[in-house]
N, C-alpha and C positions, 0 to 999 in steps of 0.2 A: 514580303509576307513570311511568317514564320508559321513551321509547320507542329506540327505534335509534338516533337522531341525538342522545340525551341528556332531549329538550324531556320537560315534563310532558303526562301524556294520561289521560286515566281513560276506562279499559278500556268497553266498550260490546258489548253481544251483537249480532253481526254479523247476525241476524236479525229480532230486537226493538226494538234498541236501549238495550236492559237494564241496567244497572247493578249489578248484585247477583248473585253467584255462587258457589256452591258447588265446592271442589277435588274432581275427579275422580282424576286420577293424578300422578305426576313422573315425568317420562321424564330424567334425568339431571337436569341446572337447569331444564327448563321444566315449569311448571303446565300442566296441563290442566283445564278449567274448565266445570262444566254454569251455564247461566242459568236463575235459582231461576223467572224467569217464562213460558219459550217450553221450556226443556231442552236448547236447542242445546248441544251440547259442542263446544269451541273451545279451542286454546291463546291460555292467560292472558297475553298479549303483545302487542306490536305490532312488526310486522314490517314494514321499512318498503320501498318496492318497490325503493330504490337495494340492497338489502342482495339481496332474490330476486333482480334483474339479474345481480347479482353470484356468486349462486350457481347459477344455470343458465349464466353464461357459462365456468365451471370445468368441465373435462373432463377424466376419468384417465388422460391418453392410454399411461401406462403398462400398461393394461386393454387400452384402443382396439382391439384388435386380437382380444384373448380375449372369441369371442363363439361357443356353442354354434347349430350349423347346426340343430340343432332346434329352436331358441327362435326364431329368425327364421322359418323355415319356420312353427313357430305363429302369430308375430304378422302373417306374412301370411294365415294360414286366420279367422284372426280378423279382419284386415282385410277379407275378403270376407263375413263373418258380418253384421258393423256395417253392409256396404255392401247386402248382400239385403236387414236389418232398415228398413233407411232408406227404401231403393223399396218395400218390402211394406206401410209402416203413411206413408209418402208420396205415392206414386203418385207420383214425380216421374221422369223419361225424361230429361230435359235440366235445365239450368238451371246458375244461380253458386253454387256452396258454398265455404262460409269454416270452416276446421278451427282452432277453439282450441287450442293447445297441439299443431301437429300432429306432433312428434317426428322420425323422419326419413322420412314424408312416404307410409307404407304404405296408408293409406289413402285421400289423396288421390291417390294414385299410381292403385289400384283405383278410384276414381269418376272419372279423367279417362280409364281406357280404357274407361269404359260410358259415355263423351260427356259427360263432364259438365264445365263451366269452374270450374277449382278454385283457388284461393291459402289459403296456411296462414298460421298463426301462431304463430312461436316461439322464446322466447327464449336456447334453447341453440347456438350458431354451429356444434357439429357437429350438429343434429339438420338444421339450416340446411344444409349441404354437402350431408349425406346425400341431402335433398329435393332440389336444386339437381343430383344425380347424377340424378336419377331425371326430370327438365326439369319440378318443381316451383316456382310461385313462393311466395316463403315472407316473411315480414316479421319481420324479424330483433329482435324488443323481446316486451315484454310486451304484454297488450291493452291495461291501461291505458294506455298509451304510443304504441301501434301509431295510425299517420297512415293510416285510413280513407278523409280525405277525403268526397266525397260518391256511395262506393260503396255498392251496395245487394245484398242477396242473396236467393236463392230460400230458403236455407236454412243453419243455421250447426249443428254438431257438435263436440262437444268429450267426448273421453273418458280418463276418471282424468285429469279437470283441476280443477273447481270447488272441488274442496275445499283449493286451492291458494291462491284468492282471498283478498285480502284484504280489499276491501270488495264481495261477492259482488250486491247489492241494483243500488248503483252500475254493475257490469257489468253485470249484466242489464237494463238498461235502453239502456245503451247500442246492447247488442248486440240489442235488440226495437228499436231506431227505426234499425238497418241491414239489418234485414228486409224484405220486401216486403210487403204486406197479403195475406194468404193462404198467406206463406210460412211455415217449419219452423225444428223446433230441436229438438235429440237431442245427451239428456244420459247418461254412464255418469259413474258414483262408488261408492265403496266404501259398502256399509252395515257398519256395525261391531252394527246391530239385528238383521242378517238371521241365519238358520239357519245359513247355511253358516260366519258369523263366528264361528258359537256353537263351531265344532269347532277352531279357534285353541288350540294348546296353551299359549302362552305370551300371557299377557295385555300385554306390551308391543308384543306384535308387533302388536296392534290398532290403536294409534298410528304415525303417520310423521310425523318431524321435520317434513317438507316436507308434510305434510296438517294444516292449519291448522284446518280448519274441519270437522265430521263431521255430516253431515243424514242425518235419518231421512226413511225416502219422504214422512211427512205432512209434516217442513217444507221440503222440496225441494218439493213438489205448492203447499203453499201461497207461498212464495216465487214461483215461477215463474209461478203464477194471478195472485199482486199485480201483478206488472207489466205482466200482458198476453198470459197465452198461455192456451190451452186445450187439458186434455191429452187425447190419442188412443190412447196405450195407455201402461202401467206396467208394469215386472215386472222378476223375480229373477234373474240367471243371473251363470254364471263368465264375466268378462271374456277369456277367452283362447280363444275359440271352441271348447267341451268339450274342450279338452284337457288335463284335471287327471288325477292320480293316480284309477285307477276307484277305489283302497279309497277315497279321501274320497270319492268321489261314492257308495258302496255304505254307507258309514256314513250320510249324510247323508239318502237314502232310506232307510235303517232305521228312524232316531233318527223322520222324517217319521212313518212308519208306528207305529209304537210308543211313541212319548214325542215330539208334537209340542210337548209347553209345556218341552224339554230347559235345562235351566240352564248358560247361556256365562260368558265369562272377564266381559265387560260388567256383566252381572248381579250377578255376584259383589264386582266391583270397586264398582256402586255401591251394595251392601248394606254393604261393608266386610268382608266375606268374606276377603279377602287382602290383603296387604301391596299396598300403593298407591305403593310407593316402589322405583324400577328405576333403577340406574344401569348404562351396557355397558363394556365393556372394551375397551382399543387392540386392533390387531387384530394388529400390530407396534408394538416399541417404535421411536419417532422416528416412528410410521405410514408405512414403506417399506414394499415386496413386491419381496422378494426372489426373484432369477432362479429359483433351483431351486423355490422356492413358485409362481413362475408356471408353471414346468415341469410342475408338479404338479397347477395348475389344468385346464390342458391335455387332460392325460391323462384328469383325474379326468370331464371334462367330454365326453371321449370315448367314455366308456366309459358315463355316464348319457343319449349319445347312443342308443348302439346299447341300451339296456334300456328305456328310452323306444319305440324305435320297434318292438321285437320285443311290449310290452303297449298300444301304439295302438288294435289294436282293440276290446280289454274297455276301455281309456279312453275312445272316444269313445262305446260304446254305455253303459253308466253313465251319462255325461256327459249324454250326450241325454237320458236318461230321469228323470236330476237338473233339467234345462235343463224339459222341459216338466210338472214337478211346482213349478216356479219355485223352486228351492232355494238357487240359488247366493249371493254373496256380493257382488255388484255390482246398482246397481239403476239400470237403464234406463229412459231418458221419452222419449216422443215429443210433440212438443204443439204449435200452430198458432196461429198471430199473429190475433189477435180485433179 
């Protein structure tokens, strides 16, 4: 197998260290791949980290600008979510946090005004600006890459990032001998196992280009145990602080209630139940977005504005009630440096 730069490399379970693998899907040209000895599923590739650099340093500033006020407004209530969750199963009041992947800086933004000394990390230059607007320090590369130096931290966070890694074992080690002894580490990532994955209409959607790597909570628990942590609490929930559609959250506790062994797209994909083969289409030809179609984005995103916030409140109480039945679709870890 030849990897990004051309060289030969034989593919290896980023878990195991495995050899041997079974195809799961094809997202366009890329395999997707379980490991016949651990199960990790992983795209069948190697991605080399000058190529990620390369693609988080791409931004569509054509877009840049088309961004719905309630989607921000979530990803702040969710930033306060992740910031309760971290003091409540932390206990920590003060100290240094280091946000993997911190995007444009919303939640170290939230832990620097409850005192806390925060730098991020991340390799998109606008996520970098964003944070930099907000008197974030941020370290403009990948972690692999990122000059730590001989800083140390009370605790480190990273969320909807690991599954981005490329070699995930390696970072984590890394990032446990920039901890402190006693200190933290709090992890979100998609489960494609969990319930809430199971209600995914469209089995490609379970995959993302840019999610390299997909763990199930048992090999996230045991990954993160090999190198040194112990964990404090685990569990299920939607990443965006309950603010999903209440029908998926009302189906979701349904399905819980009545058909909890419910059969998802996963399932089916790895019985061979359905076609394993997905290719997408341009979105435009030459892939421009054209004025009147952004015109159109606009509008359309104004109007899912104001319908969003007239069903907030049947959304967040579903949500909660999804949230502490642990349904959701993202699986959170807390766990402490041993």
């Amino acid at each position: 197998m030849l990897d990004t730069k051309g060289n030969n490399r034989t593919l290896l379970c980023r878990l195991c260290n495995g050899k041997i693998f079974a195809p799961v899907y094809y997202l366009d040209e890329i395999e997707i791949v379980r490991c016949n000895h651990c199960g990790l599923i992983q795209f069948g590739r190697y991605h080399a980290l000058v190529d990620l650099k390369g693609h988080y340093s791409y931004s569509d500033m054509e877009n840049i600008n088309v961004h719905s006020r309630f989607n921000q407004n979530k990803i702040v209530r969710a930033s306060r979510f992740r910031a309760d969750f971290f003091q409540k199963y932390t206990g920590l009041r003060r100290g240094k946090v280091l946000e993997v992947g911190s995007s444009e800086g919303h939640f170290l933004h939230e832990m620097k005004i409850r005192g806390f000394d925060v730098v991020g990390i991340e390799p998109s230059p606008v996520g970098v600006l964003k944070s930099s607007e907000k008197g974030i320090t941020v370290i403009n590369d990948l972690v692999e890459k990122a000059n730590l130096s001989d800083t140390y931290f009370d605790a480190v966070c990273m969320f909807q990032v690991m599954e981005h890694f490329e070699n995930p074992i390696e970072i984590f080690h890394l990032l446990h001998s920039k901890i402190i002894r006693g200190g933290y580490i709090m992890i979100e990532t998609p489960d494609i196992y969990s319930l809430g994955a199971k209600f995914e209409k469209k089995p490609h959607k379970l995959f993302n280009k840019e999610h390299i790597t997909c763990f199930s909570p048992e090999q996230l628990n045991a990954l993160l145990t090999s190198v040194g942590f112990m964990q404090i609490i685990a569990c299920h929930y939607d990443y965006d602080g309950f603010r999903v559609p209440y029908a998926k959250s009302i189906k979701k506790i349904f399905a819980y209630i009545t058909n909890p062994k419910l059969e998802g797209p996963l399932q089916k994909i790895l019985e061979n139940k359905i076609d394993i083969h997905y290719r997408s289409t341009p979105r435009d030809e030459g892939g421009t977005v054209s004025i009147q179609k952004e015109r159109n984005n606009k509008q359309w995103i104004y109007l899912k504005d104001i319908k969003k916030t007239l069903t907030a409140p049947f959304d967040i109480f579903f949500g909660y009630i999804a949230y502490r039945l642990e349904l959701g679709a993202s699986y959170i870890w807390v766990g402490k440096k041993s």
